[in-house]
N, C-alpha and C positions, 0 to 999 in steps of 0.2 A: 504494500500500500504506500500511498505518500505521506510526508509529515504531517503532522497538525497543525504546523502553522508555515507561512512564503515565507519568505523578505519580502520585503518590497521590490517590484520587478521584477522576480521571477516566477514563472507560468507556475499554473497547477499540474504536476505530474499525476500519472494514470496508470493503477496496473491492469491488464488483461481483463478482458469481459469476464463476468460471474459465469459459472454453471448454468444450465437452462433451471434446473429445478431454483435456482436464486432469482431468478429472474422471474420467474412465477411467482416466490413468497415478492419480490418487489411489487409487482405486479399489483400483486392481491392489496401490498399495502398503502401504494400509490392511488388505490381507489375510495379509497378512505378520507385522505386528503382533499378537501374543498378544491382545491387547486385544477385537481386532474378528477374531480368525482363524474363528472358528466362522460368521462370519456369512454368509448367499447374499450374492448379487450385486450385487440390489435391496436388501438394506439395507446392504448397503459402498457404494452410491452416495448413497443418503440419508443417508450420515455427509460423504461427500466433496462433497455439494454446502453441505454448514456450516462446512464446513474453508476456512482462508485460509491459504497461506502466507509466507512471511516470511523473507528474509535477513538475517545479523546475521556481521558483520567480525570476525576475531580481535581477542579480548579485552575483546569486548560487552557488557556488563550484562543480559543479558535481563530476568532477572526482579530485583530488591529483596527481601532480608527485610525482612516488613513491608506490602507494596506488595497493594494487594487481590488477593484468592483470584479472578480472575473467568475463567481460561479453563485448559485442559489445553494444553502443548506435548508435543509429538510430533516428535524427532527424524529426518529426512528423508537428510538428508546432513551430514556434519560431526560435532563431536562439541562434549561441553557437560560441565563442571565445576559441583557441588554442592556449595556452601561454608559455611561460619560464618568471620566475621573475630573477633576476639577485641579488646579496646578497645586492645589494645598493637600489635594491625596482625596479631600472628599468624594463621596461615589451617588451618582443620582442613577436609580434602577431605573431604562424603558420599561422596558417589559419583563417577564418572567414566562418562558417558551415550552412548551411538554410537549409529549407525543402526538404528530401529525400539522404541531407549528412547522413555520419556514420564516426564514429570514436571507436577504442580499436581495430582494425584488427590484429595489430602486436601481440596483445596480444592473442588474439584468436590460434596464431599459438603458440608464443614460452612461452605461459600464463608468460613471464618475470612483473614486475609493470609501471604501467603507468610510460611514458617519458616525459608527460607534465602536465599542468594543464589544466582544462575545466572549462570554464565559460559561465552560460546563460548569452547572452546580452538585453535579452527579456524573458519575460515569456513563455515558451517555455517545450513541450510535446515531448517526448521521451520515443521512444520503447525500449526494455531493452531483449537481448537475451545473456544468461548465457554460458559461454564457452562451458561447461561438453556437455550441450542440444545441444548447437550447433554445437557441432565436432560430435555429434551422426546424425543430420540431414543430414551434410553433406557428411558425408558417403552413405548414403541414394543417397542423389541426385550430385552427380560430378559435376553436371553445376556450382551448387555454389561455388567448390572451384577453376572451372577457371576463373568465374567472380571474384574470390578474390583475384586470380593472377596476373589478367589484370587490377584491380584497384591500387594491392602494385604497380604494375610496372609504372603506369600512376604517382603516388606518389611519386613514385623515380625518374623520369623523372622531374617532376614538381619543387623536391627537387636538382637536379641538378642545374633546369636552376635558380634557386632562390641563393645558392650558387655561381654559374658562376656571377650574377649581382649585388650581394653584390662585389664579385672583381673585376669587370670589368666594371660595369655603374658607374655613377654620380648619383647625386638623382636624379633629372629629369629622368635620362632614368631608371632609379628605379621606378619611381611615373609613368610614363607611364608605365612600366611593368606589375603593380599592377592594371591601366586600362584596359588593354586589354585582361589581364587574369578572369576580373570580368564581361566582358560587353558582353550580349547577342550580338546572331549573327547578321551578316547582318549591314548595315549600312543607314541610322543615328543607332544607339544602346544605348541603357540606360544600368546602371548598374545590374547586377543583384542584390544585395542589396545595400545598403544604405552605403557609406563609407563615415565617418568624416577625416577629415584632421588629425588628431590626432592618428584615427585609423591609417590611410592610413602610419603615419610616425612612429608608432610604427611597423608594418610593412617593411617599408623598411632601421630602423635603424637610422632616421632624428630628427629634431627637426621640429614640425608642423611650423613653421615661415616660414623653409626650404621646405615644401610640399606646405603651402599654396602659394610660389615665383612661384613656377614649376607648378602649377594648373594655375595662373594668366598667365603665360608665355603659357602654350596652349591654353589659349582662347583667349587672343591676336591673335595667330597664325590661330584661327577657329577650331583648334583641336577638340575644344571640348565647350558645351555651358552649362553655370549651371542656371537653374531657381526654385529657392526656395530649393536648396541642390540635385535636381537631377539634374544629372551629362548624361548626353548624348554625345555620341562617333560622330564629325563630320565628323575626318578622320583618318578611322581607319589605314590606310596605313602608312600614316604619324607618328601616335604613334607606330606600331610597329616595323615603322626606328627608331626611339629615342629607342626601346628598347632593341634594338641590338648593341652588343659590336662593339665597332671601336679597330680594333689591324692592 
């Protein structure tokens, strides 16, 4: 396989295509993914015979801000942190990525260099589709670049309302935000991954003391019930009053 991480300016190297029966579990798992969900068979295997995968250790570098735009990662197993460091060392999380996210799309279009950093938070398997391969496929098949459309757009939407509530909430209605946006449907709901309070405040710009007041404060309230770190949504109504600007 190739390293985990380029230099700058040098290409991504590639070992030899998978076995057919890898290419069928790609296949299968490719279809899963929002990205490529619409596609037949035949062209979920013409995506999975350009795909490489790639293991990366807790606490990996994947990607550099900075480090050229040249391929999409695709979340497999494990999970993966979106970061900005700040020149004092501070860390602001984008996002927090699990099984069947992707990350590098901006780059896929305007091949500019990564605008963040990526970090496994876990040991964690990732599909690796090379730009060049990729704008050739998608040529091919057009669904994929309206699902790539409908996802930037969902991401700028998302990146709105995240800017709106950095000026407009409290940390509270911050740390609820960061709830509701994580917690499977329906209710009661659990999170979909695991958020530490640490995360949760690098996230919303806090200091964890300040997360962990506003986690206490909704479960007083029944908001929300934590047993052994999971986190269960009691009322989701109610959080996502808190997470809505007052003007």
């Amino acid at each position: 396989m190739f390293a985990s991480t380029v230099p700058s300016g040098v290409p991504l190297r590639f070992s030899a295509p998978p076995m057919s029966v890898s290419l069928d579990r790609i296949a299968d798992f490719l279809g899963t993914v929002p990205l490529f969900r619409e596609l037949d068979r035949a062209a979920l295997k013409s995506f999975a015979e350009i795909t490489r995968e790639h293991r990366y250790g807790k606490g990996t570098m994947i990607v550099s801000e900075g480090d050229p735009g040249e391929a999409l990662y695709i979340v497999r197993a494990g999970e993966v942190k979106v970061v900005l460091t700040a020149e004092d060392g501070r860390e602001v999380i984008l996002g927090v990525l699990g099984v069947g996210s992707h990350f590098g799309e901006l780059s896929l279009i305007d091949g500019r260099p990564r605008s963040a950093h990526v970090i496994a938070t876990q040991t964690s398997s990732l599909l690796i589709l090379r730009r060049a391969d990729f704008r050739r496929q998608v040529e091919a098949q057009p669904a994929v670049a309206w699902a790539l459309l409908t996802e930037l757009s969902r991401r700028l939407r998302q990146a709105d309302g995240t800017i709106g509530s950095l000026v407009l909430l409290d940390v509270p209605g911050r740390v609820a935000r960061v709830l509701v946006e994580n917690a499977t449907p329906g209710q009661p709901a659990t999170l979909v991954k695991p958020l530490t309070h640490q995360v949760i405040a690098h996230m919303v710009g806090a200091s964890r003391e300040t997360v962990s007041r506003a986690m206490s404060e909704f479960q007083e309230k029944g908001w929300i019930a934590v047993v052994r770190r999971k986190v269960t949504i009691m009322d989701r109504m109610a959080l996502e009053a808190r997470a809505r600007p007052t003007v």
